[in-house]
PLY file of the C-alpha trace (Angstrom):
ply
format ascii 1.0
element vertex 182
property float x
property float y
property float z
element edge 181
property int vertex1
property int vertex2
end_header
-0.53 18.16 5.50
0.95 18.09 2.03
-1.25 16.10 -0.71
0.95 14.90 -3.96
-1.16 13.24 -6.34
0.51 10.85 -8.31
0.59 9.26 -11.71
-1.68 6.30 -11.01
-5.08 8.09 -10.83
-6.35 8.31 -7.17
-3.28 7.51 -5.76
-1.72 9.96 -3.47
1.34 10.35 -1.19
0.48 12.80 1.97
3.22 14.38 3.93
2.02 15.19 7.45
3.22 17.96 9.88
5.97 17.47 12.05
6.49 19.31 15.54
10.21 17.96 16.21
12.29 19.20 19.40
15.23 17.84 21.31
12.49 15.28 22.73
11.34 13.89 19.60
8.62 14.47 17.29
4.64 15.05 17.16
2.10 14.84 14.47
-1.13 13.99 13.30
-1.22 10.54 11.36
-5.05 10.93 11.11
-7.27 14.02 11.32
-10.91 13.40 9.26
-11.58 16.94 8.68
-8.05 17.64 7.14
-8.32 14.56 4.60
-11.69 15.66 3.89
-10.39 18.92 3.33
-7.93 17.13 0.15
-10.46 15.55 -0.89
-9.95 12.27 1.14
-13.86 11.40 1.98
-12.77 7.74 3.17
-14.78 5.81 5.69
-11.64 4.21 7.76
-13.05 1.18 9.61
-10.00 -0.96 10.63
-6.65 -0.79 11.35
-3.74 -2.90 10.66
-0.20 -3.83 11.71
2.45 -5.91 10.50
5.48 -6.27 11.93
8.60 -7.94 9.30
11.57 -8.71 11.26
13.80 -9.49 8.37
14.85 -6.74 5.75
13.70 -8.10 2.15
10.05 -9.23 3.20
7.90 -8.86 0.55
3.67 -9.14 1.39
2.03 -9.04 -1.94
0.92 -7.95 -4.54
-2.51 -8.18 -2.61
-6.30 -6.93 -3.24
-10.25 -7.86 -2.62
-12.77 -7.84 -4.80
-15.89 -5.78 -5.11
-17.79 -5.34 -3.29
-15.55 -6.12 -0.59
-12.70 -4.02 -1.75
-10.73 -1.73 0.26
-9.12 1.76 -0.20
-5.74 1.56 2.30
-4.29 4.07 3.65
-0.51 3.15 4.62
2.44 4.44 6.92
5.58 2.99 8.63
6.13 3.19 12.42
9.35 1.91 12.59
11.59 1.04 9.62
11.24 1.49 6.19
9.56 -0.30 3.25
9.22 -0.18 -0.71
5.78 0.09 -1.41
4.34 -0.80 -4.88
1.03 -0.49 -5.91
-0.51 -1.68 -9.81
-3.42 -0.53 -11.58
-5.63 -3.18 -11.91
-8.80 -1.06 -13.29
-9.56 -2.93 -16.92
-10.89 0.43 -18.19
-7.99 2.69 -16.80
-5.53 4.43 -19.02
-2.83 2.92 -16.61
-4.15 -0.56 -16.24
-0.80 -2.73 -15.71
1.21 -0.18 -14.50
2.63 0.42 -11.22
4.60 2.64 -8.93
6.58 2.06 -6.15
7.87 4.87 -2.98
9.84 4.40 0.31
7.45 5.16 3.22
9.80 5.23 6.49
9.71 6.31 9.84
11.75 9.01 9.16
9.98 10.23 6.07
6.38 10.23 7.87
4.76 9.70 4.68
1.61 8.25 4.17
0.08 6.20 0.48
-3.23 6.05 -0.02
-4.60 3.63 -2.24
-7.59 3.84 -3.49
-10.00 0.63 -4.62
-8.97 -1.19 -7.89
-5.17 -1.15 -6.78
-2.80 -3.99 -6.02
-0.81 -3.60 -3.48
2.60 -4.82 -1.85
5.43 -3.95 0.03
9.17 -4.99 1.01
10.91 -4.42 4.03
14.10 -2.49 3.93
15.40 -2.93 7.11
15.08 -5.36 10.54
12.02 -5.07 12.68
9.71 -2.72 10.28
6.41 -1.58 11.50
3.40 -0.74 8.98
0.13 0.04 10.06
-2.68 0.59 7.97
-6.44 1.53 7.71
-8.71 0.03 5.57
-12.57 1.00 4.39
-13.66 -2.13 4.53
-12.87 -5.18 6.54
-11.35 -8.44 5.42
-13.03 -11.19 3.32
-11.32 -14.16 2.76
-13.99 -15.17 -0.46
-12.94 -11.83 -1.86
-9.13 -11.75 -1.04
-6.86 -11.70 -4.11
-3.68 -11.42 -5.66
-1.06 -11.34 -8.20
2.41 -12.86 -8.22
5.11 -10.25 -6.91
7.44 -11.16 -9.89
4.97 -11.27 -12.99
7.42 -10.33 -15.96
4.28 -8.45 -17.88
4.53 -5.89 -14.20
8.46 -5.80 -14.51
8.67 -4.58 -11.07
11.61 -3.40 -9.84
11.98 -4.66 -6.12
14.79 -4.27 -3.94
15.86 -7.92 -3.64
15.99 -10.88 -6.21
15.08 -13.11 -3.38
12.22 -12.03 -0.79
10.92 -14.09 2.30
7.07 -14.94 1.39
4.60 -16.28 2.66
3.27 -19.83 0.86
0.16 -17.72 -0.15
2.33 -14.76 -1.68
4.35 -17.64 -3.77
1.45 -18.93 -5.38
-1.11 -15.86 -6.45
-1.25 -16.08 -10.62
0.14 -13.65 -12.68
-1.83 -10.57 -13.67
-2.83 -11.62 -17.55
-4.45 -15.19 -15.05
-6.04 -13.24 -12.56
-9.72 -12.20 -11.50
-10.55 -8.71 -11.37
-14.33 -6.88 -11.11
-12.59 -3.48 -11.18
-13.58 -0.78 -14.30
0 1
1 2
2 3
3 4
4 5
5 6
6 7
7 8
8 9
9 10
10 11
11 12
12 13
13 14
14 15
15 16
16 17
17 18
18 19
19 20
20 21
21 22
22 23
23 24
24 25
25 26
26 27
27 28
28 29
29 30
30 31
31 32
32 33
33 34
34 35
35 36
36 37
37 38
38 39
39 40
40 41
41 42
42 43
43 44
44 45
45 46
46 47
47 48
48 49
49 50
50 51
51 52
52 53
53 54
54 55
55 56
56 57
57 58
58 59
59 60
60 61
61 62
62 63
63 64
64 65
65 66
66 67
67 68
68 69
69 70
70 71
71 72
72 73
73 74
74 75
75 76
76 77
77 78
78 79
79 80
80 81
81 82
82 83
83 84
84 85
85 86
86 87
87 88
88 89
89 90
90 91
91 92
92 93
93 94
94 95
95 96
96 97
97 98
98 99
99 100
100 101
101 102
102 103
103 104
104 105
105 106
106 107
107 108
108 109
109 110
110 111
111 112
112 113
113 114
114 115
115 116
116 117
117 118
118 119
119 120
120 121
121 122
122 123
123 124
124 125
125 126
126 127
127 128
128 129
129 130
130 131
131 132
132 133
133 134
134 135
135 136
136 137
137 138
138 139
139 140
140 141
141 142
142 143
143 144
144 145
145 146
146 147
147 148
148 149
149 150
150 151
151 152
152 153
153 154
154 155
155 156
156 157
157 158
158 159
159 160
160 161
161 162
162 163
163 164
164 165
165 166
166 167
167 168
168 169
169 170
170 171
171 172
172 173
173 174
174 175
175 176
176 177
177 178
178 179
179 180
180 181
């Protein structure tokens, strides 16, 4: 498995294995020992799956608070998706900024995400498939966000006009919202 740290601190993008023959493909999404090996020492807990069955769904930009917060580790089963995460450590030399990579099906790759991240992602095509685990499960008291648009982020998303949900439409902007991450 190939580890790329990137610019965001913590962040990384992991490119797994591939076996592929005339049947298909085979690799390892998960293996414990390898992560460990990169320095990955992540208690996964739960997993989750979304399916989006329109291109230009956007979920996001979402996070929990301490101690509640979770460290995600993401992938695509089917389809393809632009997936942003922002720095929202108040002591971080990249507080406010944010990067954003295609995770597909065809790609394989994987972003992990480490605590004091937002995250969010749109769909690039019909009937896209993420799954995700997650160090810690869900609390609604600690569940946050930040608007997907917030001019101060300047985001660059692939669509000017995304299906949300009601709860993605009204999460404030990043300067209005709370965050117990150093």
């Amino acid at each position: 498995m190939k580890k790329t740290p990137l610019v965001l601190h913590g962040a990384s993008l992991f490119e797994p294995v591939v076996h592929g023959d005339n049947r298909g493909f085979f690799m390892e999404s998960y293996n414990e020992q390898l992560f460990k090996r990169n320095g990955i020492n992540y208690n996964f807990i739960q997993d989750n799956h979304s399916l989006s069955s329109e291109p230009g769904v956007l979920r996001g930009l979402h996070y929990q608070l301490n101690p509640k917060a979770q460290t995600k580790l993401i992938r695509v089963l089917t389809g393809a998706i632009y997936d942003v995460i922002v720095d929202i450590r108040k002591n971080s030399p990249t507080f406010g900024q944010w990067i954003g990579v295609i995770l597909s099906e065809h790609n394989h790759r994987q972003l992990l995400i480490p605590k004091g991240f937002a995250h969010g992602f749109c769909t690039l095509v019909a009937n896209t498939q993420v799954l995700y685990k997650v160090d810690e499960y869900y609390s609604p008291e600690q569940d946050r966000g930040i608007l997907w648009n917030d001019p101060a982020l300047g985001i660059d998303w692939p669509t000017s006009n995304p299906i949300l949900s009601d709860k993605d439409q009204r999460h404030p902007l990043l300067k209005d919202a709370e965050m117990n991450f150093e």
